[in-house]
C-alpha positions as CSV (number, residue, x, y, z in Angstrom):
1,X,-16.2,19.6,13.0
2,X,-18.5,17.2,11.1
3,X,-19.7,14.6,12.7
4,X,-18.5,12.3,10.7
5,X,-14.9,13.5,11.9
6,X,-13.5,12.9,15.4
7,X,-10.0,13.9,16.2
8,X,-8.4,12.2,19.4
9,X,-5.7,13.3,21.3
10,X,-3.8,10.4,23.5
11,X,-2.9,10.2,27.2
12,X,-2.0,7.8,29.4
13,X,-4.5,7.2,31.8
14,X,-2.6,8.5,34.8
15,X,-2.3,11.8,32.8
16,X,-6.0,13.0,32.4
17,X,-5.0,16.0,30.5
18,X,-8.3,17.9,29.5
19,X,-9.1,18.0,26.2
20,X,-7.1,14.7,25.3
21,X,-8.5,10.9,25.8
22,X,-6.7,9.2,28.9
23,X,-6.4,5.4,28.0
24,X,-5.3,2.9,30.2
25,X,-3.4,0.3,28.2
26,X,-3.7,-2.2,30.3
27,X,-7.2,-2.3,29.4
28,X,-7.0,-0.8,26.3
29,X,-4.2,-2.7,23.6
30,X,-5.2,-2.1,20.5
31,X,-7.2,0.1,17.7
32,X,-10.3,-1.9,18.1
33,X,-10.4,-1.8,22.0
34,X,-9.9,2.2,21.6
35,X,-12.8,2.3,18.9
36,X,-14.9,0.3,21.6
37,X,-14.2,2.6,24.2
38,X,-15.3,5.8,22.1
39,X,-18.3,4.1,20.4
40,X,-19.5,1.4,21.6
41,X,-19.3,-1.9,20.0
42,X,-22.6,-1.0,17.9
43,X,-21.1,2.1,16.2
44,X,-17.0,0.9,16.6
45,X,-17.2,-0.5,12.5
46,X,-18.6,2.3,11.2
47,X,-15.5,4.5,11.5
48,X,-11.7,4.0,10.2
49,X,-9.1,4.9,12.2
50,X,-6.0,7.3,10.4
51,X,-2.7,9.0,11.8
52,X,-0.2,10.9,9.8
53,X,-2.2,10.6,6.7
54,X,-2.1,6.7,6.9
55,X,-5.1,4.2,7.5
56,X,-4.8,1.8,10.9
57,X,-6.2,-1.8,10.7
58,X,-8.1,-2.6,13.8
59,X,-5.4,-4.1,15.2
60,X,-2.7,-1.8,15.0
61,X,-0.9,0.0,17.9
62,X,-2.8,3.3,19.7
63,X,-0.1,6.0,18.8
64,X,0.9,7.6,21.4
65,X,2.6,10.4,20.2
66,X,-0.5,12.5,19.1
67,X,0.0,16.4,19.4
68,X,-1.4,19.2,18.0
69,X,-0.5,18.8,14.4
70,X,-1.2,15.1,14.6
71,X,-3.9,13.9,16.0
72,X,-5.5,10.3,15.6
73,X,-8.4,11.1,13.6
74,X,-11.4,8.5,12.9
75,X,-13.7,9.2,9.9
76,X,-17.1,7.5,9.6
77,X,-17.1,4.9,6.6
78,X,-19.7,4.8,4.0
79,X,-20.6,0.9,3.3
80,X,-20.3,0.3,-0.4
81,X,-23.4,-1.1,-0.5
82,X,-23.4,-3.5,-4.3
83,X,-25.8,-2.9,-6.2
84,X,-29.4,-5.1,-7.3
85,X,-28.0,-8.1,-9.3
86,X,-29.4,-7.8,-12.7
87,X,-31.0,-10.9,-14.2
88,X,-28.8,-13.6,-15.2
89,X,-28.3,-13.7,-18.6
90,X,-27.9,-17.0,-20.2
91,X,-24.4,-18.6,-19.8
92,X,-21.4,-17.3,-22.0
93,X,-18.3,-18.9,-21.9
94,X,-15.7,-17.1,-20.4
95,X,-13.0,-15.3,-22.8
96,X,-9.9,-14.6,-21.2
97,X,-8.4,-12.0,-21.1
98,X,-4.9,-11.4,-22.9
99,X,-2.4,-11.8,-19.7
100,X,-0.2,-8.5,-19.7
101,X,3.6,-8.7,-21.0
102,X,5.9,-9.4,-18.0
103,X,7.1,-6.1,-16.6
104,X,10.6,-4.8,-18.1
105,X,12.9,-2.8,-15.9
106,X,13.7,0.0,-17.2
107,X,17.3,1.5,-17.8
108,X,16.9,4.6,-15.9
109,X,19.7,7.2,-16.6
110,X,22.0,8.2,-13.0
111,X,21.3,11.6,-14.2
112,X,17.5,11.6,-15.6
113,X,14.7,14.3,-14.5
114,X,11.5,14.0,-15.0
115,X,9.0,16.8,-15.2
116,X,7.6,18.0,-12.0
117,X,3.9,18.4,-12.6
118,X,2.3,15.0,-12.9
119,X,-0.4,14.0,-15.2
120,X,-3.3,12.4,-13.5
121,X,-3.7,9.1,-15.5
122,X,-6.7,7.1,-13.1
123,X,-9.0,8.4,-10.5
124,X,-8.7,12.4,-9.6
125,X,-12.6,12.8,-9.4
126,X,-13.0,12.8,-5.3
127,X,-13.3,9.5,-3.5
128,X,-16.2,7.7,-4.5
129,X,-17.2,4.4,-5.9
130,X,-17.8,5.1,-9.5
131,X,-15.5,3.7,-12.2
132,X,-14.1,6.9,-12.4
133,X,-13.0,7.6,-9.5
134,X,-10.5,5.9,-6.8
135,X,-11.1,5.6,-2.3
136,X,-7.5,5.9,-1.2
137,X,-5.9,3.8,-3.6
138,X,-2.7,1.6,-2.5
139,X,-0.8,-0.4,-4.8
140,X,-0.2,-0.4,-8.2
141,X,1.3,-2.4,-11.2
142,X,2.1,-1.1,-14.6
143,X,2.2,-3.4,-17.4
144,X,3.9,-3.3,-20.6
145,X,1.7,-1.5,-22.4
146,X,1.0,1.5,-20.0
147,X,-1.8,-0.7,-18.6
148,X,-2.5,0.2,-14.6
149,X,-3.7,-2.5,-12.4
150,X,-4.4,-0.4,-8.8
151,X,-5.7,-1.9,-5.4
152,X,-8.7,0.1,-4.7
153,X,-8.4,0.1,-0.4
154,X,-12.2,1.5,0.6
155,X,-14.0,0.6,-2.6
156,X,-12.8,-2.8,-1.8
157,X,-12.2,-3.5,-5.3
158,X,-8.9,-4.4,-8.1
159,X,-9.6,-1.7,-10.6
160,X,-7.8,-2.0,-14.3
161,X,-7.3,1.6,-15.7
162,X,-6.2,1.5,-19.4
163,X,-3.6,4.7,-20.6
164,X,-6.1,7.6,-21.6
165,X,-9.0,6.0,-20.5
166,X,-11.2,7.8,-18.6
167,X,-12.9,4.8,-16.3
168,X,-11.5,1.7,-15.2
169,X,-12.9,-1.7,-15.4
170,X,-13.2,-3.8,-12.1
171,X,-11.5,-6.8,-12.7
172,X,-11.7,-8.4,-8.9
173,X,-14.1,-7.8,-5.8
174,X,-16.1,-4.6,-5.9
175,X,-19.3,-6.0,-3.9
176,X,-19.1,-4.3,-1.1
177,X,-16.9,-5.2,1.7
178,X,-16.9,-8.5,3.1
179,X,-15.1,-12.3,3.9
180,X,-17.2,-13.9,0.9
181,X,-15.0,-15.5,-2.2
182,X,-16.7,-12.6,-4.3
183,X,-15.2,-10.0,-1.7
184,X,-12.6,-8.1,-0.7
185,X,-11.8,-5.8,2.1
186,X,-9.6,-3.4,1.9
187,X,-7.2,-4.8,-0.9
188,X,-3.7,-3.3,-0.5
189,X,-1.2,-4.4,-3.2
190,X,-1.9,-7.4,-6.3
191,X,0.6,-8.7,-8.8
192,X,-0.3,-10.5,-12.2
193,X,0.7,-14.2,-12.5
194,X,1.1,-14.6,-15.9
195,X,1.8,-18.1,-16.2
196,X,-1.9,-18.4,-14.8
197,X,-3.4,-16.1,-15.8
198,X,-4.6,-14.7,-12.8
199,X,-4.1,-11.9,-10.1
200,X,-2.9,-12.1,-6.9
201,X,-4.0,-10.0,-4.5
202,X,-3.3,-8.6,-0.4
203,X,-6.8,-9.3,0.9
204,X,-5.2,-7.2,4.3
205,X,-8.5,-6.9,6.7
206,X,-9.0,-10.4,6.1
207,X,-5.9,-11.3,6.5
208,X,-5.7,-13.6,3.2
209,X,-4.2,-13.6,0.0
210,X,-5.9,-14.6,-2.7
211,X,-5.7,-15.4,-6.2
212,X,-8.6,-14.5,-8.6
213,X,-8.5,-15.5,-12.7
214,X,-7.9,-12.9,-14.9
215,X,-11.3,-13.4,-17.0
216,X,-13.9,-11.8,-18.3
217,X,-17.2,-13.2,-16.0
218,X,-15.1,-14.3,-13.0
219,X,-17.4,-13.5,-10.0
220,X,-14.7,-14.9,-7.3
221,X,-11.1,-15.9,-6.3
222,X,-9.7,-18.5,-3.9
223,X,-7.5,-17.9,-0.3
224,X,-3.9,-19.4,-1.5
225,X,-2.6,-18.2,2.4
226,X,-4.8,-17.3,5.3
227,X,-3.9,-15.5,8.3
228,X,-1.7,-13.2,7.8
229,X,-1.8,-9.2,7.7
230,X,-0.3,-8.6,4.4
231,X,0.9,-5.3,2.9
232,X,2.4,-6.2,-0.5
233,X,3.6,-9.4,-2.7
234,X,5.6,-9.3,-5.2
235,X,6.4,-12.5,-7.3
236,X,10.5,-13.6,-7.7
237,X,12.3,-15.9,-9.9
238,X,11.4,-19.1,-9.7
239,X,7.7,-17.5,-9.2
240,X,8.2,-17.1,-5.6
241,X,5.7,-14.8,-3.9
242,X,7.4,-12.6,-1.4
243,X,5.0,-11.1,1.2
244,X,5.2,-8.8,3.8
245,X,3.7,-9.3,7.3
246,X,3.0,-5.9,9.1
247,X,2.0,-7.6,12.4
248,X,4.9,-10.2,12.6
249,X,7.0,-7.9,11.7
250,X,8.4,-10.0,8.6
251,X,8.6,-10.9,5.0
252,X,8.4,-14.5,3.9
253,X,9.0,-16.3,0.6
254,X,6.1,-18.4,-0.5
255,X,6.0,-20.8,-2.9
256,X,2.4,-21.2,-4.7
257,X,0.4,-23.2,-2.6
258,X,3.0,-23.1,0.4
259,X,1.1,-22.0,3.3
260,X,3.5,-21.1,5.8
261,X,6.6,-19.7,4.1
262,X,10.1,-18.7,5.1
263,X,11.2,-15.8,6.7
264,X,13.8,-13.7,4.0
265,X,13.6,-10.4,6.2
266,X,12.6,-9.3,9.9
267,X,10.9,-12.2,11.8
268,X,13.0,-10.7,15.0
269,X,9.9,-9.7,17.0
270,X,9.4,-5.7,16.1
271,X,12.3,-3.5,16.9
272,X,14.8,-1.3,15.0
273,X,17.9,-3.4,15.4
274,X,19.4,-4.4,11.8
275,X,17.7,-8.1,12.1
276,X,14.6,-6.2,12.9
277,X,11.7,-4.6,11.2
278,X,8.7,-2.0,12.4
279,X,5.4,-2.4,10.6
280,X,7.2,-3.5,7.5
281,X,5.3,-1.9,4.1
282,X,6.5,-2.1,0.4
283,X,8.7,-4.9,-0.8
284,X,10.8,-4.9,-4.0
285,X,13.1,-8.0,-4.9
286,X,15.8,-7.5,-7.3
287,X,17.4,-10.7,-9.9
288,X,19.9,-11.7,-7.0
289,X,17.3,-12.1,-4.7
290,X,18.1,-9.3,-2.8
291,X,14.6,-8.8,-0.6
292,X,14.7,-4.2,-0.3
293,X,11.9,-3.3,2.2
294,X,10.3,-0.2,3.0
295,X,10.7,-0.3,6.8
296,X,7.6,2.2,7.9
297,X,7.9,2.5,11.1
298,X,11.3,2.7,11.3
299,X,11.6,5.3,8.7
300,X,14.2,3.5,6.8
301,X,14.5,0.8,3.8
302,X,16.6,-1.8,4.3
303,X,18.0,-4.4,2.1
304,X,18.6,-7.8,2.9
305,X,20.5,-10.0,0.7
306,X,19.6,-13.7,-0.2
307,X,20.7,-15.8,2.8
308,X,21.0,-13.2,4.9
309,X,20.4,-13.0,8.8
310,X,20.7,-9.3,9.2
311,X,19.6,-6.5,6.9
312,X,21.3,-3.5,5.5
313,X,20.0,0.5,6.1
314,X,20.2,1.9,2.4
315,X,18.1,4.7,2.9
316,X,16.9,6.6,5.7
317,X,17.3,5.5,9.0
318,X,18.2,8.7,11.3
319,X,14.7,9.1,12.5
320,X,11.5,10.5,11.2
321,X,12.4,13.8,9.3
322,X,12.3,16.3,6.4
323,X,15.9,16.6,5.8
324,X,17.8,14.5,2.5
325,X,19.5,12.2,5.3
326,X,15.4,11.3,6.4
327,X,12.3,9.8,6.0
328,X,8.8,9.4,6.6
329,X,7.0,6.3,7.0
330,X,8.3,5.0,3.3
331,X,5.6,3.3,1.1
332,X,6.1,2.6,-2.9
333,X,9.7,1.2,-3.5
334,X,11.5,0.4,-6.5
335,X,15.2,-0.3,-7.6
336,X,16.5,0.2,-11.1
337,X,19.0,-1.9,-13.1
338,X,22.1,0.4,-11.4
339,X,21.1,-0.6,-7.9
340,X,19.5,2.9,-7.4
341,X,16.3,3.2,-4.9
342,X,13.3,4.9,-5.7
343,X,11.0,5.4,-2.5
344,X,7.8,7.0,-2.0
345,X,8.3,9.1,1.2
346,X,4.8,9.1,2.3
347,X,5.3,11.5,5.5
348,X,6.9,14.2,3.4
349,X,4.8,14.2,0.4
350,X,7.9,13.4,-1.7
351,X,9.5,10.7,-4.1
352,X,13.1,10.6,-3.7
353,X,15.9,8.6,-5.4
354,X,18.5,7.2,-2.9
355,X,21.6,5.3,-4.8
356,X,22.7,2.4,-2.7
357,X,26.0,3.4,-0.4
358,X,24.6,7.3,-0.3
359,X,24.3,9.1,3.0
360,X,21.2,11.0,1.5
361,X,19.0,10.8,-1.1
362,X,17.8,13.6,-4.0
363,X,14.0,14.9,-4.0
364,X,12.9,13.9,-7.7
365,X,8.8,14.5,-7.8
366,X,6.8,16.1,-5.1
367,X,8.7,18.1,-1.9
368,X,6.2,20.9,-2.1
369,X,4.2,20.1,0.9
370,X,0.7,18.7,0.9
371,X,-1.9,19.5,-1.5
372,X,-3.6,18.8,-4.7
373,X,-1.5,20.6,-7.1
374,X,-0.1,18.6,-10.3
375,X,3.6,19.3,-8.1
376,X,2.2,18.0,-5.1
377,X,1.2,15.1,-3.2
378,X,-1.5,14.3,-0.6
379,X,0.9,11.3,1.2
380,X,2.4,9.1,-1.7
381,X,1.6,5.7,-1.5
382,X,2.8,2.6,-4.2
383,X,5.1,3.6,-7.6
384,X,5.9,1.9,-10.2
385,X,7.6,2.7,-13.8
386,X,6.8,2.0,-18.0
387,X,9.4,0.5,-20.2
388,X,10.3,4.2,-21.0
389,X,11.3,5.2,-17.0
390,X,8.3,7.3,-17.2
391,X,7.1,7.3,-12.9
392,X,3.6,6.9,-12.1
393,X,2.4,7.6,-8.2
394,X,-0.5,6.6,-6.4
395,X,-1.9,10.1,-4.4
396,X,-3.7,8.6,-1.5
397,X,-5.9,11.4,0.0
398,X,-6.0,13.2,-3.8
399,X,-7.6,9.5,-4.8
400,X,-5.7,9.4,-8.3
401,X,-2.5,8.0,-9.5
402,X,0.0,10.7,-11.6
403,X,2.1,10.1,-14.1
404,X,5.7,12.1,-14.2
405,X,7.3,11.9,-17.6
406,X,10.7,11.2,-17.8
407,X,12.9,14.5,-19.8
């Protein structure tokens, strides 16, 4: 095994199994303590924790259930080092740049298809830092006009990938990891505020969101909400930013330049009662103000209507599994016009569409187990749709984003 490439096996400490790594959680209570106690605290930043195809923040829960087909694996990160600063050229006034077209829903058909190989429409040239190319990408946003917007997790980066283009532009971060108003680290999800102008973006290792203009020569954004261990916003009527909270175990409603927020889903301590969430992920929030949210951990989406003290399970929720009736740690979400729910079933390498009152859902992309094939997935993280219910995927491990025509 390179060693770059350590794969961990857990045991309680009482165990002492050979070949696995007894921990005593009493001492040990988190990702960062474990990284500690296999490195050292000189070496414990260099590597990134991952289990079941999914990255760990440093202070997410040791999983316990490793076995042989999962084991908690921690790869060696390459520091994105920026690069020498060229000499300052003399001031230009900033142009801005046109703010995309508000996203439609689309009128998806109960009965449409879409073609089963995907097009790979951003990244798909390895991980690496290059403009052509993606380091396990999160979220993504689809504009009007086909227009990609795609939270670039290890580059550190918000990347803008125009339709047929064959390199992005960075439009936010991208100099190197870090707390500075010019960084990011590890970006997860970002929305466009048109009325500003400007994107929003999950900052999620430092635990910030932040909002940076949308304009050519903008070198840095400001923190609009600090501490907090965001997954994904989405904005709402009214321009309400919705944000999930994967440590609290919540989602809160935000107006701009609220810092604190009220709780619309979860906020129950973790758990998998109906008032609860586990680890919640992707957030979509329909014109009623119905707050959907992919519940990972649980390995369910639930919806919780405006007002609501208890949430609903509309998908999933029969335990972690391959079967129509199951999911997988669900990422992307989206709901159509009809109510219908489109999730990215990250576990199962799958996009399935699950309409609301439906003891199972229907496999529409994906289902043919891992891999790098245009009909495959390497764990499916955000989705979005175009005007014309076309379905474009963000391929985590493949580092691209496909694009599934609709037939």
């Amino acid at each position: 095994m390179s060693s770059n490439t350590k794969k961990i096996w857990i045991v309680r400490n009482e165990e002492e199994q050979p070949g696995k790594v007894a921990v005593d959680f009493a001492q040990i209570q988190d990702l960062d303590d474990l990284k500690e106690f296999l490195f050292g605290p000189n070496e414990k930043t260099l590597y990134i924790g991952h289990f079941k195809g999914a990255i760990l923040s440093v202070d997410a829960s040791i999983p316990i259930d490793t076995t042989a087909n999962n084991p908690l694996i921690f790869r060696k990160g390459i520091p994105n080092v920026p690069k020498p600063s060229p000499p300052k050229p003399s001031p230009v006034v900033p142009k801005p740049i046109p703010a995309p077209p508000t996203p439609v829903i689309p009128n998806i058909p109960v009965d449409a298809q879409w073609k089963q190989n995907g097009v790979t429409v951003a990244g798909g040239h390895g991980s690496g830092n290059a403009t052509d190319q993606l380091n396990l990408p999160h979220g993504l946003f689809v504009d009007d006009d086909q227009t990609m917007i795609i939270a670039d997790f290890d580059n550190h980066r918000i990347i803008q990938w125009k339709m047929g283009d064959t390199n992005g532009q960075v439009i936010a971060g991208g100099n190197g990891q870090g707390n500075r108003l010019d960084q990011l680290y590890c970006p997860t999800d970002m929305l466009i505020d048109k009325e500003t102008n400007s994107l929003i973006i999950c900052d999620q290792t430092n635990r910030r969101v932040v909002r940076w203009p949308h304009r050519s020569g903008t070198t840095q954004g400001e923190i609009l909400i600090d501490n907090i261990a965001c997954t994904r916003v989405v904005m709402g009527d009214q321009r309400y930013l919705y944000i999930s909270d994967y440590k609290e175990h919540e989602v809160r409603r935000y107006q701009i330049e609220d810092k604190n927020g009220t709780i619309v889903a979860g906020g129950n301590s973790e758990g998998d009662g109906l008032n609860q969430l586990r680890c919640p992920f992707y957030v979509f929030v329909d014109q009623q103000q119905a707050v959907y949210v992919s519940d990972k951990n649980n390995h369910r989406v639930m919806k919780w209507n405006k007002g609501a003290k208890e949430g609903i399970i509309v998908a999933g929720g029969q335990g972690e599994g391959t079967t129509l009736t199951q999911l997988s740690y669900p990422a992307g979400l989206f709901v159509d016009t009809l109510g219908i729910i489109y999730v990215a079933d990250h576990g199962n390498h799958r996009v399935m569409r699950w309409p609301e009152g439906e003891k199972q859902g229907t496999v529409i992309v994906g289902g043919n187990g891992e891999g790098k094939g245009a009909n495959q997935f390497a764990y499916p993280m955000g989705l979005s749709f175009d005007r014309h219910g076309n379905l474009y995927v963000v391929d985590l491990l493949n580092n691209r984003v496909q694009r599934f025509s609709i037939e």
